[in-house]
C-alpha positions as CSV (number, residue, x, y, z in Angstrom):
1,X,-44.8,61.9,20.6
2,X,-44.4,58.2,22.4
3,X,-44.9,56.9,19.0
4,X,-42.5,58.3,17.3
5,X,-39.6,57.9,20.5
6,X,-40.6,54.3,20.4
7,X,-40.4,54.3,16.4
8,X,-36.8,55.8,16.8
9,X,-35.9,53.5,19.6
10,X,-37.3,50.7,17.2
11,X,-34.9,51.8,14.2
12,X,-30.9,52.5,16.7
13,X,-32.0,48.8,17.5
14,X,-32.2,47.7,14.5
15,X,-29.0,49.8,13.3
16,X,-27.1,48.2,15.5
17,X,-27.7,44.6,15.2
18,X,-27.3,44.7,11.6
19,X,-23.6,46.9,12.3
20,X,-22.5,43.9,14.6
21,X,-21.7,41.8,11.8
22,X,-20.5,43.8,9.3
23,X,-18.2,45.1,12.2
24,X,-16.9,41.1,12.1
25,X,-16.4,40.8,8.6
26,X,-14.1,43.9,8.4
27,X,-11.8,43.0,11.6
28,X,-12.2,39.2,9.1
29,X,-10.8,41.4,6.3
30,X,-8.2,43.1,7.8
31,X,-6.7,39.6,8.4
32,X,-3.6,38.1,6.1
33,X,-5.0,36.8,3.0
34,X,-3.1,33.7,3.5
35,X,-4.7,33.4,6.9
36,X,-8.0,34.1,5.7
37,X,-7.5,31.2,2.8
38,X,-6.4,28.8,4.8
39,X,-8.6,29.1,7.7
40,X,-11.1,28.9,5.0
41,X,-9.9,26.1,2.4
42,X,-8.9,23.7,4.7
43,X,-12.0,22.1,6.0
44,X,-13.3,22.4,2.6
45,X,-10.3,20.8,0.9
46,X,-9.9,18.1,3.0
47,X,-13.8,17.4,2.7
48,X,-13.0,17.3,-1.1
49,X,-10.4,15.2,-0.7
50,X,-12.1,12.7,1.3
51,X,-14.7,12.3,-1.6
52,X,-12.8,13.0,-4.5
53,X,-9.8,10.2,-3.3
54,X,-11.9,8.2,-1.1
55,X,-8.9,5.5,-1.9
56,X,-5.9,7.9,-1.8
57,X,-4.9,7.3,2.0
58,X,-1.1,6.6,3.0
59,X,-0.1,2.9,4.7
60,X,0.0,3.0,8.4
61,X,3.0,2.0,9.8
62,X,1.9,-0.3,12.0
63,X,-0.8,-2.2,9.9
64,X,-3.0,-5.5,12.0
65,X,-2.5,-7.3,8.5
66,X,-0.8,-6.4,5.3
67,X,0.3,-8.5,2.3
68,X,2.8,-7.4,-0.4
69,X,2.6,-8.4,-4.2
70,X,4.1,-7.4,-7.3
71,X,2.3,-7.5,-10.3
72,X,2.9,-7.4,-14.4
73,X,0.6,-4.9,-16.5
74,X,0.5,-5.3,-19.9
75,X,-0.5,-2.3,-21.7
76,X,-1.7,-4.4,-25.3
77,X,-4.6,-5.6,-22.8
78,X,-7.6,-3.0,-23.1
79,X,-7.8,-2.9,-19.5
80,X,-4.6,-1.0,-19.2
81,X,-4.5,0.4,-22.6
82,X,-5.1,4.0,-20.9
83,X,-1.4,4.2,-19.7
84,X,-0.1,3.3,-23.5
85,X,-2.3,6.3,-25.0
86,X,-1.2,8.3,-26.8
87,X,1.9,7.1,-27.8
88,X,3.2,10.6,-28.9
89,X,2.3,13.5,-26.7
90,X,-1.2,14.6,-28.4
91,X,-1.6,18.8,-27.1
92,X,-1.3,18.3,-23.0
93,X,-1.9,14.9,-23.4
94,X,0.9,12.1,-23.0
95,X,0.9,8.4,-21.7
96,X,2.3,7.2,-18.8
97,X,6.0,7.0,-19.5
98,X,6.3,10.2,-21.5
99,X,5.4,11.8,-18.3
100,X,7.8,9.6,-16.2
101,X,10.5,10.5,-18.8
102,X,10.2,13.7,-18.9
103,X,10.0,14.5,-14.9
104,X,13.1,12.4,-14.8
105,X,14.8,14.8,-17.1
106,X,14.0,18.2,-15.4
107,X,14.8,16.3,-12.1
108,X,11.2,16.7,-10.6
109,X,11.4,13.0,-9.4
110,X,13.7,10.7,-8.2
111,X,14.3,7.0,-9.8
112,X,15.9,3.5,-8.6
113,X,18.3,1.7,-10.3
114,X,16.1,-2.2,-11.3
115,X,18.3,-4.6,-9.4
116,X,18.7,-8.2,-10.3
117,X,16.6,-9.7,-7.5
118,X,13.7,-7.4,-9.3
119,X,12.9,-6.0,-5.3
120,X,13.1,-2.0,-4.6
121,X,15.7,-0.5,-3.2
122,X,14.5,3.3,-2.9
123,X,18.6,4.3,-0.8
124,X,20.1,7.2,-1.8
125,X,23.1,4.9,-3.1
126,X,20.5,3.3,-5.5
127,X,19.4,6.3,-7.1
128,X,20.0,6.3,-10.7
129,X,21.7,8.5,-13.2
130,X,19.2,9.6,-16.1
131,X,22.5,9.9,-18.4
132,X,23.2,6.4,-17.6
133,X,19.9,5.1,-18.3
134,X,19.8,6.7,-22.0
135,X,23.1,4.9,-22.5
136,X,22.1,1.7,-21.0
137,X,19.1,1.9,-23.4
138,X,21.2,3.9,-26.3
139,X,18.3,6.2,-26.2
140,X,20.1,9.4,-28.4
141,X,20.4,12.5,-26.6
142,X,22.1,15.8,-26.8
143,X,24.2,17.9,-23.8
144,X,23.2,21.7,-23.2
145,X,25.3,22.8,-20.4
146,X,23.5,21.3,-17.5
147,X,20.5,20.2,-19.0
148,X,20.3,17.3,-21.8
149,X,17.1,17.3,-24.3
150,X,16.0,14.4,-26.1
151,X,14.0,14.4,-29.0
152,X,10.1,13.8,-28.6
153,X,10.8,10.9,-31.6
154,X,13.7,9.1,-29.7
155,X,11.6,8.4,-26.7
156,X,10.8,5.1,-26.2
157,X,6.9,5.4,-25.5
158,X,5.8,2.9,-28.0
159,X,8.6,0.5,-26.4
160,X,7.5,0.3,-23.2
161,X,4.5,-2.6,-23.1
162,X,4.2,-3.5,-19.4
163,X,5.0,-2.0,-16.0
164,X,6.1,-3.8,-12.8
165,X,3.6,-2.6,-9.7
166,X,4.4,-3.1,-6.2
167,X,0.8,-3.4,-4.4
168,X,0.1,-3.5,-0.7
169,X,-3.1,-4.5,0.6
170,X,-4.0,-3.8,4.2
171,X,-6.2,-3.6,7.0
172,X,-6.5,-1.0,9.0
173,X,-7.3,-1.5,12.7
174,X,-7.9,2.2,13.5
175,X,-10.1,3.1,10.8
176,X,-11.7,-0.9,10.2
177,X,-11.2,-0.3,6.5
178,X,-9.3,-2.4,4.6
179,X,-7.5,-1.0,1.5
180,X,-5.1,-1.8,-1.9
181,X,-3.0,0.6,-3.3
182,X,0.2,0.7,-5.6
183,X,3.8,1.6,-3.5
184,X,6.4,1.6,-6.5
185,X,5.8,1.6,-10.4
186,X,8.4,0.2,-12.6
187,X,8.4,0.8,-16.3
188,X,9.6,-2.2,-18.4
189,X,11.0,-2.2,-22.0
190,X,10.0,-4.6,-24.9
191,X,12.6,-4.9,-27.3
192,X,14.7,-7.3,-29.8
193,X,18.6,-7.4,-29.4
194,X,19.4,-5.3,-32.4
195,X,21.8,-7.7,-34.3
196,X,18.9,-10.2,-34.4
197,X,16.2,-7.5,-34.6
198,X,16.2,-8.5,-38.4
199,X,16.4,-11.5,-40.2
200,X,16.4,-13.2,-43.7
201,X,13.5,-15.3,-45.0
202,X,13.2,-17.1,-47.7
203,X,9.4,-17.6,-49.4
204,X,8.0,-20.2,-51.1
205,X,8.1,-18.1,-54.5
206,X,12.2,-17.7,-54.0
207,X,11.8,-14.2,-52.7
208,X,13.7,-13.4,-49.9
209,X,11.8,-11.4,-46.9
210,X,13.0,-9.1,-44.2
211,X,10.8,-10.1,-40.8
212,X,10.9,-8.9,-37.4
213,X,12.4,-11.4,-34.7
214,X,9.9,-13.0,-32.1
215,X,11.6,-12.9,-29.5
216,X,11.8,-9.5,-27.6
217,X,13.5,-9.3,-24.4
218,X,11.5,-7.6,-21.3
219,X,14.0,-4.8,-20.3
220,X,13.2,-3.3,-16.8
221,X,13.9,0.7,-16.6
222,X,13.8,1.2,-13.0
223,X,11.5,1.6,-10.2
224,X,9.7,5.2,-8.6
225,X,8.0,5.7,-5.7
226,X,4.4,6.3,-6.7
227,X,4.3,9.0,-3.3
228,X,6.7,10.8,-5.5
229,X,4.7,10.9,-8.8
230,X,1.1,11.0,-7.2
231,X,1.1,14.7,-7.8
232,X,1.9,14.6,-11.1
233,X,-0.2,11.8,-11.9
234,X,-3.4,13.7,-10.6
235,X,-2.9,16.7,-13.0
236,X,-2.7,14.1,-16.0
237,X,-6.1,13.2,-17.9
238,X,-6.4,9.4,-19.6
239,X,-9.1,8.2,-21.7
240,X,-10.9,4.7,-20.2
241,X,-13.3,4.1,-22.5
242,X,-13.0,2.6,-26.6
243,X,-16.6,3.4,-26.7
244,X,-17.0,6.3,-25.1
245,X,-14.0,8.6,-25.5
246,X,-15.4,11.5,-23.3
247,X,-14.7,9.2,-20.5
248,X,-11.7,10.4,-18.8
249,X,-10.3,10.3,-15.4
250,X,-6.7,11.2,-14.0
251,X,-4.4,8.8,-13.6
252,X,-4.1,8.7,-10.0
253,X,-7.7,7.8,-9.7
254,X,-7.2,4.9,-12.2
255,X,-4.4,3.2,-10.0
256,X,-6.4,4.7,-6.7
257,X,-9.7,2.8,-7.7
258,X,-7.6,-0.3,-9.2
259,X,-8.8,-0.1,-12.4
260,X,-6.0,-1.7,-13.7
261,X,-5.7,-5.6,-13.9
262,X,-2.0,-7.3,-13.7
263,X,-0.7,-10.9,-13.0
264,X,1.0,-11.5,-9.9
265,X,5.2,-12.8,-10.9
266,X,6.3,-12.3,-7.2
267,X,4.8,-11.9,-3.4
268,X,6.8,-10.5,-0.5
269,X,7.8,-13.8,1.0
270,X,10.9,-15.4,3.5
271,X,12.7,-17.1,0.7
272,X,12.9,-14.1,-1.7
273,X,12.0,-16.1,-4.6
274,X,9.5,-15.1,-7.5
275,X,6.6,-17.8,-8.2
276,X,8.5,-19.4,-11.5
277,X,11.3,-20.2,-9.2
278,X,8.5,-21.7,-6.9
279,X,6.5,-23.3,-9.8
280,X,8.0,-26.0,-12.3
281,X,5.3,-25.6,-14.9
282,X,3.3,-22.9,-16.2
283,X,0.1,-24.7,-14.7
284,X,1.8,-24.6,-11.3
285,X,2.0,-20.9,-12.0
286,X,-1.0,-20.1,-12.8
287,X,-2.5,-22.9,-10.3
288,X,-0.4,-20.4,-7.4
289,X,-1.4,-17.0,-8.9
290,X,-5.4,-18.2,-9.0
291,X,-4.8,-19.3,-4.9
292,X,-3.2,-15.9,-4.3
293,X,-6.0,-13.7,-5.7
294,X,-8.3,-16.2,-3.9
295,X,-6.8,-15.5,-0.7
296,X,-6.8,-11.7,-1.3
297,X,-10.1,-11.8,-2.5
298,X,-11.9,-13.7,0.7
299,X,-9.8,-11.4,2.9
300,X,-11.6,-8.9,1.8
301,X,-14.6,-9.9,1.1
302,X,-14.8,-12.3,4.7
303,X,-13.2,-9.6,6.9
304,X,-16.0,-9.0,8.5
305,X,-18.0,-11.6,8.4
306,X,-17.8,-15.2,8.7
307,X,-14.5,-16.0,7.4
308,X,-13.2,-18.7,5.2
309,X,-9.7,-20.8,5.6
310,X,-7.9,-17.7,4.0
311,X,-9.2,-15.2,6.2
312,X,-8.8,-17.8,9.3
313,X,-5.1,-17.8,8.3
314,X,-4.8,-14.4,7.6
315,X,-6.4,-13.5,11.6
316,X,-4.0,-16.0,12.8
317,X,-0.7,-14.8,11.3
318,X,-2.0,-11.2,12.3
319,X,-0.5,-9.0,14.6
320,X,-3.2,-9.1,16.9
321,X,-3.7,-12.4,16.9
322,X,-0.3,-13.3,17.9
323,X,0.0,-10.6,20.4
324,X,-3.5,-12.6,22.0
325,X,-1.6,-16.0,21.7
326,X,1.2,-14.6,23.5
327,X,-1.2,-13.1,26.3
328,X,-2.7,-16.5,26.4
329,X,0.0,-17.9,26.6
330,X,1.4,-16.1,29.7
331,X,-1.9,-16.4,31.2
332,X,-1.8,-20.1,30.8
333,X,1.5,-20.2,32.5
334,X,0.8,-18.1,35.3
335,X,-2.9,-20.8,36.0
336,X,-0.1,-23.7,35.4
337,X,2.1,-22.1,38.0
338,X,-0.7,-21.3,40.6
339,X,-2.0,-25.0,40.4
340,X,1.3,-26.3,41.5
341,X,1.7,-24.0,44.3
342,X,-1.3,-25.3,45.4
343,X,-0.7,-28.3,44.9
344,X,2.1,-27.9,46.6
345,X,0.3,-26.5,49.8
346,X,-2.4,-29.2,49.9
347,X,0.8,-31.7,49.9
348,X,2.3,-29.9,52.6
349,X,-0.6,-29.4,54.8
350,X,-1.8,-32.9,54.3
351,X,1.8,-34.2,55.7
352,X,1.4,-32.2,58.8
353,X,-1.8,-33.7,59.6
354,X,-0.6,-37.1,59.4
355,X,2.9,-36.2,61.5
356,X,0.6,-34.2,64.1
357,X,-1.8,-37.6,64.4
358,X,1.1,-39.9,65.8
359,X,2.7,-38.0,67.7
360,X,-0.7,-38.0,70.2
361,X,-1.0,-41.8,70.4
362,X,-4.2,-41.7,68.4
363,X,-7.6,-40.8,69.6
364,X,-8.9,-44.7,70.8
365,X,-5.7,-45.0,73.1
366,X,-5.2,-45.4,77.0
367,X,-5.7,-41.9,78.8
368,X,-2.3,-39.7,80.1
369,X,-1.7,-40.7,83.9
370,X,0.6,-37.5,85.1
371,X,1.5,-37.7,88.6
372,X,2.6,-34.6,90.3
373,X,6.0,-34.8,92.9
374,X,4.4,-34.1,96.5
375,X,7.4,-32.8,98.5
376,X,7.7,-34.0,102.3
């Protein structure tokens, strides 16, 4: 009879610490389904984030170091060829500007009117018109109510050859890490003036030839903030490989990871000028552009160790560095100041001495004789 009490006993025990947590998971399912899904996804989405987009992190605002450049990608360079393809939209595949064009035209994104000093201005009394832009470029186009539609054929994919990047490169002081990303992207036409597109030539045999004029004109379109087309860009597949064409990867991760390769035209500097109106010749140019990437390079590549002239600069003209100049500065001011008060007390101390010595006679001299009034 004990037996079988204690084998009962045994069994409610059991019962009940298996009931406890399906107890939990019903209360967890009588929860919101939003609350349940983000309660749930978020750790695990910003864990995937972290290692999916180990690059994809915003600029500080108040960076230690930071350096500003602009650069000029050319898309007939294999390097960067994965923003040119395909030229025409191939399924749910397009290149870069198809996708830029075409969020423009449903409004998704914003654009910036290209100014003449070739710098972003991202103010609402910057932002451009897409109408305007299609006339500017006398891109054809068609008005339905409040939308306008373009043909796929009349846009100017196979045009555009080269993009203008703005690229900041930082270090972080909160996180020690030290990183390079693109702020604004700038598409940039390639095209003839149309009345000398076209011109006559005359061969050897007599026969006159219509060729194609050399010289094409760089026309820039106008400038996005890549925060604004991230999104879009991450949901968009490109192909990185001539070899192997199953090698794909989204095009946020291919300007994340810097796969792309430009040459620098222009650096955030105090004069505002780009580096031709800084170099004379073309060997000054690319003499300046070659000490630029140096410079970037050993920053980042010296940052923590022991640094070269570049990096020496670079501390010096930091933040931090300046802030500790000033400190020492102050400190050196306030030791400066203290010495002359001293100074000033040994002087003062040292005359009272001398002005207390005289007034006794000196110690070798004849003793006082005081003679005291006796009174009769």
């Amino acid at each position: 009879m004990k037996k079988v009490l204690f084998i009962l006993l045994s069994f409610c025990m059991v019962g009940t610490m298996v009931a406890q947590p399906q107890k939990s998971r019903v209360q967890n399912n009588n929860r919101p389904t939003a609350v349940r899904n983000n309660a749930n996804s978020t750790a695990v989405g910003m864990d995937r984030a972290s290692l999916m987009f180990p690059t994809a992190v915003d600029v500080p605002e108040d960076p230690s170091w930071r350096r500003d450049i602009y650069r000029s990608i050319d898309l007939t360079k294999d390097e960067n060829a994965a923003l040119y393809y395909p030229v025409e939209p191939q399924g749910g595949q397009m290149n870069l500007f198809t996708l830029l064009f075409k969020l423009l035209n449903t409004g998704k994104i914003p654009a910036y009117d290209y100014q003449l000093d070739g710098l972003e201005n991202f103010q609402q009394s910057n932002r451009m018109h897409f109408k305007d832009m299609l006339d500017r470029q006398k891109i054809p186009y068609e008005v339905d109510g409040n939308s306008i539609k373009v043909n796929q054929a009349d846009i100017p994919s196979a045009e555009v050859l080269s993009y203008y990047v703005k690229e900041s490169s930082y270090y972080d002081q909160n996180t020690a890490t030290y990183h390079s990303r693109i702020v604004a992207l700038c598409p940039v036409l390639h095209r003839a003036p149309e009345e000398f597109y076209v011109r006559s030539y005359v061969s050897e045999d007599g026969e006159e030839e219509d060729v194609q004029n050399q010289n094409v004109q760089k026309f820039p379109l106008f400038w996005v903030k890549y925060d604004d087309v991230k999104n879009y860009l991450s949901g968009q597949d490109v192909m990185t490989s001539n070899l192997n064409n199953a090698a794909r990867m989204s095009m946020d991760d291919f300007f994340s990871t810097n796969h792309y390769k430009g040459t620098i035209y222009m650096t955030t500097n105090m004069q505002n000028k780009s580096l031709q109106e800084l170099c004379a010749t073309d060997s000054l140019l690319k003499k300046e552009q070659n000490r630029i990437e140096k410079q970037m390079t050993d920053f980042e590549e010296h940052i923590w160790s022991t640094p070269v002239d570049s990096v020496e600069q670079a501390r010096r003209d930091s933040i931090a560095a300046l802030n500790l100049k000033g400190k020492k500065a102050r400190k050196a001011a306030e030791a400066s100041s203290s010495a002359a008060r001293s100074s000033r007390r040994a002087a003062s101390s040292s005359k009272k001495e001398k002005s207390g010595g005289s007034s006794s006679g000196g110690g070798n001299g004849a003793p006082r004789v005081s003679v005291r009034r006796q009174r009769h």
